[in-house]
Structures are given as C-alpha cells and as structure tokens.
ZAMARGU-4260 file (C-alpha; in steps of 0.2 Angstrom, whole numbers, plus 5000, padded with zeros to 4 digits):
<rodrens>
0) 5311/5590/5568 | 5317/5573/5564 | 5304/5570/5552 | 5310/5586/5545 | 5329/5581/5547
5) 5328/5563/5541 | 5318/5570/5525 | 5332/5580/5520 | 5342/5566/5522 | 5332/5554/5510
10) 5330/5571/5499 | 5350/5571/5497 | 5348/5551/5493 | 5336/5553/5480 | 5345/5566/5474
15) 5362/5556/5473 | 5352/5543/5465 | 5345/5553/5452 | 5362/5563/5448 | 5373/5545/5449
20) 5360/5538/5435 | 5364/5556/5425 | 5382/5555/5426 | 5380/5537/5420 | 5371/5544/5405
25) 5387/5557/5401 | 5380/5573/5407 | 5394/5583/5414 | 5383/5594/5427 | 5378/5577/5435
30) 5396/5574/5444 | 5393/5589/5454 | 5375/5589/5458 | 5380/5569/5462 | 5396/5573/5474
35) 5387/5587/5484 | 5370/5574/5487 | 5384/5561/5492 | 5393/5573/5505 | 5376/5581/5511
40) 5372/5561/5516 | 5389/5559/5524 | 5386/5575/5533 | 5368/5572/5538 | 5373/5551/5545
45) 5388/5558/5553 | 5377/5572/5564 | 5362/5559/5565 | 5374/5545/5575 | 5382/5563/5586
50) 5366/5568/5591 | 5358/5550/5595 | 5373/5544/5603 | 5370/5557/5615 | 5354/5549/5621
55) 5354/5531/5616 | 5364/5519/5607 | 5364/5520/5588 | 5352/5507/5580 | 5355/5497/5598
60) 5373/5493/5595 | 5386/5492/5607 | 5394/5506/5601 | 5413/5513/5614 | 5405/5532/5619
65) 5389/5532/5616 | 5373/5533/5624 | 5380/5546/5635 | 5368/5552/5645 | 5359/5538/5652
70) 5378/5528/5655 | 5386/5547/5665 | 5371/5552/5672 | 5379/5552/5688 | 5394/5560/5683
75) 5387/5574/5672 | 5376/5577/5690 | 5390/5579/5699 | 5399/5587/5687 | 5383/5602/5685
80) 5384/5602/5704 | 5403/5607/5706 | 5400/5620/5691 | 5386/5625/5699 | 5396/5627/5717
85) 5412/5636/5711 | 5402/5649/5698 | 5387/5653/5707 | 5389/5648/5727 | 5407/5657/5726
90) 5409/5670/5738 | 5414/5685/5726 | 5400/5679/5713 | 5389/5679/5732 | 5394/5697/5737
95) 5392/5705/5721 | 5375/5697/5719 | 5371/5705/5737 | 5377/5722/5734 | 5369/5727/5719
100) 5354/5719/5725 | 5353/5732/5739 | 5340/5721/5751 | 5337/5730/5766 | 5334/5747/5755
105) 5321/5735/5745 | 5317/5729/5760 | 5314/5744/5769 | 5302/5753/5756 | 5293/5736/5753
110) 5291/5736/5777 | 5286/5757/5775 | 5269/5753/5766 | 5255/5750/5778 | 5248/5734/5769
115) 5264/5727/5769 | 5267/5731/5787 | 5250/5723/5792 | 5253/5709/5782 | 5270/5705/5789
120) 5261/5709/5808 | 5246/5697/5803 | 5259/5681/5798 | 5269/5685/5814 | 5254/5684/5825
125) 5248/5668/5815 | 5267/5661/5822 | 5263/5666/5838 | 5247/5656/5839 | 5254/5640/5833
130) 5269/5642/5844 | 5257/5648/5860 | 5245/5635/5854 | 5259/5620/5852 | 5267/5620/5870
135) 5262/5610/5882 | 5257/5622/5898 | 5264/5607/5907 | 5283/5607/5897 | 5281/5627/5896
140) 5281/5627/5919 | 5294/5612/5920 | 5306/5625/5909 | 5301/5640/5919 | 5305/5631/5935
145) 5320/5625/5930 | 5328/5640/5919 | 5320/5656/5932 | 5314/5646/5950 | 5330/5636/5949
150) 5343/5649/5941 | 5336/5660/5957 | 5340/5647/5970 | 5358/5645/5964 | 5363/5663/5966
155) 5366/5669/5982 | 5351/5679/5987 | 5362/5690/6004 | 5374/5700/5995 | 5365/5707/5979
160) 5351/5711/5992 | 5364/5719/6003 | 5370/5728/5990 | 5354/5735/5983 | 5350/5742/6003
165) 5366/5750/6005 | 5365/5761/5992 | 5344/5764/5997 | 5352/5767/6012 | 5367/5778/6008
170) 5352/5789/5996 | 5342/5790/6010 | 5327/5784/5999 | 5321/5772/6016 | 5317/5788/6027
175) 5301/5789/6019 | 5296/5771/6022 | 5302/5775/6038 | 5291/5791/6041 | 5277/5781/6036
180) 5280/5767/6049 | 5283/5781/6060 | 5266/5787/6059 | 5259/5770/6059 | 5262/5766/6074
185) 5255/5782/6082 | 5240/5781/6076 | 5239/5763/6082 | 5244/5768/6098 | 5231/5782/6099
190) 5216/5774/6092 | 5219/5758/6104 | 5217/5767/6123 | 5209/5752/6128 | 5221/5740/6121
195) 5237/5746/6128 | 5224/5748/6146 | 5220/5729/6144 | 5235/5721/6140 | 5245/5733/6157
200) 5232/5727/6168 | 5231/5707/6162 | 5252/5710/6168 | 5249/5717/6185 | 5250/5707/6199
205) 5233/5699/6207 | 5234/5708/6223 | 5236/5724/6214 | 5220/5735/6217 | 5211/5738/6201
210) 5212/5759/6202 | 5229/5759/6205 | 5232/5747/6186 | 5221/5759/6180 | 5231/5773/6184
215) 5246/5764/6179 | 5242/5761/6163 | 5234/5776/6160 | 5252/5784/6165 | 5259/5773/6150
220) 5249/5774/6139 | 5253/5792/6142 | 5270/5788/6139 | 5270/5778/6124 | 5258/5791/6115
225) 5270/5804/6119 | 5288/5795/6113 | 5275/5787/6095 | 5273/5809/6095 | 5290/5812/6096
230) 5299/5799/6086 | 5285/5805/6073 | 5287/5823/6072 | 5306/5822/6078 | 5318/5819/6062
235) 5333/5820/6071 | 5325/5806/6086 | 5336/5795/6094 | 5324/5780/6089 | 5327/5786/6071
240) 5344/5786/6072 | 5345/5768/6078 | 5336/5762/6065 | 5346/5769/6052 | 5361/5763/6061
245) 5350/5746/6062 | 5349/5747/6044 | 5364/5751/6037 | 5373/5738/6050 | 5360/5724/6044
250) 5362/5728/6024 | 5383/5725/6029 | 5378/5708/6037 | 5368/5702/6022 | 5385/5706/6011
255) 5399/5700/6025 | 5392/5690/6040 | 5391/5670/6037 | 5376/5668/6046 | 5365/5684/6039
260) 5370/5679/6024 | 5364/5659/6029 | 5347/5664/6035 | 5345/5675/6020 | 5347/5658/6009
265) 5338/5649/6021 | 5320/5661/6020 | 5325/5663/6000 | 5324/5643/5999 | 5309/5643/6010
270) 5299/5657/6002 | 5304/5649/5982 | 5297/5631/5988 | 5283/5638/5995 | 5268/5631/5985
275) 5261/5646/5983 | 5277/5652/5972 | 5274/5636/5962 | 5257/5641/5959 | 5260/5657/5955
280) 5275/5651/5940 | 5259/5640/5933 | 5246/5656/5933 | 5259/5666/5926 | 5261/5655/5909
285) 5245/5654/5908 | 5243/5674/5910 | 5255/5676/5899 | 5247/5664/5887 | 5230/5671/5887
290) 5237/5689/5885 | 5248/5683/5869 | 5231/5675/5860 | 5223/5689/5862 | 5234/5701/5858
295) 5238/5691/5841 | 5219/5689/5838 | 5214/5705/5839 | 5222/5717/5826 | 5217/5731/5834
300) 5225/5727/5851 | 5240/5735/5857 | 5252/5723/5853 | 5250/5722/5837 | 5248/5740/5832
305) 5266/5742/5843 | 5272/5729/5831 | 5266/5736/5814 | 5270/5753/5818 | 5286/5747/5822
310) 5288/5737/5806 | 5283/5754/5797 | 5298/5761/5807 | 5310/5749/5804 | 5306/5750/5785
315) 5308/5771/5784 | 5326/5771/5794 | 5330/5759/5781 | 5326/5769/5765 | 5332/5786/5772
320) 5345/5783/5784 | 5363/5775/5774 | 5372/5769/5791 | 5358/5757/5796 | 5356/5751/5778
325) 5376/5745/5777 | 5371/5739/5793 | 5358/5726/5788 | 5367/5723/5771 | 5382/5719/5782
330) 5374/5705/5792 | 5364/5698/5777 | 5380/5699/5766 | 5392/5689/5781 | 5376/5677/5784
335) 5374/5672/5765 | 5393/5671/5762 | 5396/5659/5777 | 5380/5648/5773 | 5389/5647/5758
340) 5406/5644/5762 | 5403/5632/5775 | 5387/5622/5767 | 5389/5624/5748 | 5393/5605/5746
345) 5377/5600/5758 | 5369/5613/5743 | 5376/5606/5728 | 5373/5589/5732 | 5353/5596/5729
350) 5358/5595/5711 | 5369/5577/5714 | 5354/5570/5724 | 5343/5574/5713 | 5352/5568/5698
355) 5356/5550/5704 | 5338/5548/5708 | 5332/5549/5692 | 5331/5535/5679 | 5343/5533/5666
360) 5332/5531/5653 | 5318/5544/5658 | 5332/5558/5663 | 5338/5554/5645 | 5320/5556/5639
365) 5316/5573/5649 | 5333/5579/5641 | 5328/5575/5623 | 5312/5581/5624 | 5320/5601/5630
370) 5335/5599/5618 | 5333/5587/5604 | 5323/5601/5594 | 5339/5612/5594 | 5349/5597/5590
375) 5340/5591/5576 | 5345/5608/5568 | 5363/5600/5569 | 5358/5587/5557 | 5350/5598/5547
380) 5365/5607/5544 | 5377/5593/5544 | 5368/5590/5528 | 5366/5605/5520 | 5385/5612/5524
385) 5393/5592/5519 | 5381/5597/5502 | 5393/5611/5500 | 5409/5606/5505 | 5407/5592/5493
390) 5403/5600/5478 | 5415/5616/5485 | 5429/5599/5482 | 5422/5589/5468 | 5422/5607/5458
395) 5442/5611/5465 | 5445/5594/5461 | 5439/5597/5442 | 5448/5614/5441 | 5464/5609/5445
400) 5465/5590/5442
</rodrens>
C-alpha cells in the first residue's frame, strides 16, 4: 500500500511535469490538467508526513509533534487504560452487561446435561486430589489439634454437658439405660452364686465355723437376688427413685456447683491429653484422606455420583425456578460490580503495564503493521481529493477572474 500510494504521488508528478511543459507550449487545457497534478502532490506530501509522523520522524528530522507513538507511548497507555476503565469497567456498562447475559440460566441448562455435569464432577475430584495430595498429614494434625482438640479444651465442658442431661432427664429418655443397668446387675448377681458366697466368707471372722458363713451368705445372697428382682421389675422402686433424683441433682451440679463443674474440666483435660485422643486426631486425617482419594478416584463411587447428580440439580432449579435464578444473578452481579469498583485501577493498569513494557520503536512497528494499510488509503486520497480541489479552484479561478 505505500508502493501503491507513493506511485500515485509520482503519477501526479509526472503528470504536472508533463502538463507544465504543455502550458509552456500555449495549449489552454494544460493549466488545469497542470494545477489539479500540482494540488493532488500537495495533497498526497501533506497526508504522507501526517501518516509517518504518527510512527517516526519524517525523513529523520527533528520535526515539534511528530513521531508520536514511539515519544507518548506511555501516555496513550495510560490514556487507553482510563478509556478503558470509565467505558467498559463502569458499573452501569457492568450490570447491563450481566443482565442480558442471564448466567446462571446459561449456567444452569449448560450444569443440567450429564456430560457437563460429569465433567465439572471429574475437575472437582482432580482439585481434591492435589489439595488431599499437597498437605502435609503432619501440618494437616497440627491444624486439627489446634482449631478442634484446642477449641474443645477452652470451652467449659460442665454446663453444656449439664444442660444436655437435664433435659435427657426431664424427657425421661435415661430410664431405659437405666432399665438396662437394672437388669444387668441381676443377672450378675444370679449367675455369680459362688462369687457373692466367696467374697462373704473371705469377710467373716477366723473363728467363725465354716457352716454357719455358709449359711450366712447363702441368706444374702438370698437377699441381694431378691432386691436385683425387685429394683428390676419394680418401676416405681425406691432405688430408682434415688437414682433419678441422683441424676437430675448431679446434671444441676455440672451447670452450678464450682467443684462438679472443676472436676468436669479436670477429666475433660485428662481424657483430651490422653495419647490415645492424640492418636486418634492423626488416624482420623488420615481416614478421612484415604476415604477422599478414593472417592475422587472412583467415578462410580458414592461421593461423586452425590455430587454430579447434585450438579444436574442445581442446574434444573436454575432453568425452571426464576426466584433462585435472581438469586444467583444477584450475587454474581454485586461480586463483579464490587471487583470492579474496588480493583478497576489494579485492572486497567493490565493495559498501562503492559504498555510501558514495550519498546518504542517495536510498539510503533506492531501498530504500523495492523493500521498503516488503512492509513495509506489516507494518502491515497489526500491525492486524489487535493487533484480535485485544485482543478475545482484553478477552473473558478478562470471563470471569474
């Protein structure tokens, strides 16, 4: 294109040469012919020093204004980055953008198909891997130890627990545990005859004769399977009435006495320091780690079929259901707009950055090469429309004068 441009140019030379040497000779024609090739070369230098002072400096001369784009580089950066910023990062152009784009419809229809479902489920089990795969089981106990283990011991452990019995109690949800250690301890009692003989007779006294221990013993072991029976069968048994009333005072104590409550966070202390405790925080990372890999490797595994069909969910609420898809647009809309509003400097400054990195004199090449074939049309028509104003003034010229 400036081959084609700077032909015209020395066309409209040779044809001023050739209609001056006429006009010399007397024909009248050659005057205009002569005076629109002269314009037309005006025209066509004039456009030729516009359109190269934009990229260098006209035959190298230090010419004021020129060379524009490699001397204001930075400043035409920064200028395309504030244009940038106030037309396209504004929050009404942002909104409007948002609202016709209607995302989580899109969204929603894109989530309903099972291929995209799976895909999506397939990427988040690939995250999970690396994540799982990343931590240190080392770092991943420290954390657990300090933000659960820790977290426990500085919270009173007496009244919550308190609380929770008081109402077990005041339900009456305990009297089956209590049934149960009810019977318990009868069948201990009657399957251990010889036990309860044993042990009365080791308490006798040495001079006691040995049939009369028996008999004693006999006579309460008697006894004792005869209260086990009744506290048993017997709902409404003294001995269960003490033990509610046992139950219901020591739940108060937890909540309101200062030493219930202090041993309470003495055996809390004791039980969480216990090794065992500590061993168990490490095996349960690394449960929980072995449960995660293969849940995320295996695509038919329950974790990931929960996940995808509820991806598939998620997806049909947000084509059919309009109160959830104002929801999601809502929190993608106020998102964007406060990334935006808050960051659009830190985003324009991409462009700016960016700019200011490049070299003068490539940046001005780059440019030339997208643009200069559009601007060489400006020369082109520089000369052909300063060929027509010429001869349009050389001929009014003549008319009137």
């Amino acid at each position: 294109m400036k081959a084609v441009a700077g032909g015209l140019l020395l066309f409209a030379a040779l044809v001023y040469i050739f209609a001056r040497w006429q006009e010399s000779n007397g024909a009248a024609w050659a005057g205009y012919v002569r005076a629109a090739a002269e314009a037309g070369m005006v025209g066509a230098l004039a456009d030729w020093f516009a359109v190269t002072a934009l990229f260098r400096r006209p035959l190298g001369l230090p010419i004021p204004h020129t060379a524009i784009i490699p001397t204001r580089k930075d400043v035409i950066g920064r200028s395309l980055g504030d244009f940038v910023g106030s037309n396209f990062l504004s929050e009404q152009v942002v909104r409007d953008k948002l609202r016709r784009a209607e995302i989580s419809r899109r969204l929603g229809g894109w989530l309903d198909d099972g291929d995209h479902a799976e895909r999506v489920t397939s990427e988040l089990a690939t995250a999970v891997r690396g994540a799982v795969q990343v931590l240190r089981d080392d770092d991943v106990q420290a954390v657990l130890e300090q933000a659960v283990v820790r977290k426990v011991l500085a919270q009173p452990f007496g009244p919550p627990l308190g609380r929770i019995l008081s109402q077990v109690f005041a339900d009456g949800s305990h009297h089956k545990l209590v049934d149960l250690v009810c019977d318990r301890a009868y069948d201990w009692v009657r399957d251990n005859h010889e036990t309860v003989l044993r042990v009365v007779s080791q308490r006798a006294p040495s001079w006691s004769p040995k049939f009369f221990d028996a008999m004693v013993a006999d006579k309460i072991y008697v006894e004792v399977l005869s209260f086990a029976w009744a506290v048993k069968t017997d709902p409404e048994h003294p001995m269960r009435k003490a033990v509610d009333r046992f139950l219901v005072e020591f739940a108060d104590d937890l909540q309101h006495d200062p030493r219930t409550m202090a041993k309470a966070e003495q055996i809390q202390q004791q039980v969480l320091e216990h090794p065992e405790v500590q061993n168990l925080v490490a095996s349960a990372w690394g449960t929980a780690k072995k449960m995660l890999l293969d849940a995320a490797e295996d695509p038919s595994s329950e974790l990931r079929v929960r996940v995808r069909d509820g991806l598939r969910s998620l997806g049909r609420r947000l084509v059919e259901e309009p109160d959830i898809q104002a929801k999601v647009d809502g929190w993608v809309e106020g998102a964007t707009v406060y990334v935006v509003s808050n960051y659009r400097d830190e985003l324009t400054t991409l462009i700016t950055d960016t700019v200011e990195r490049w070299d003068a004199q490539e940046t001005s090449r780059k440019i030339e090469l997208q643009v200069g074939r559009d601007l060489q049309f400006i020369r082109i028509n520089g000369t052909v429309v300063g060929s027509l104003a010429g001869l349009a003034i050389y001929s009014i010229s003549q008319l009137f004068f």
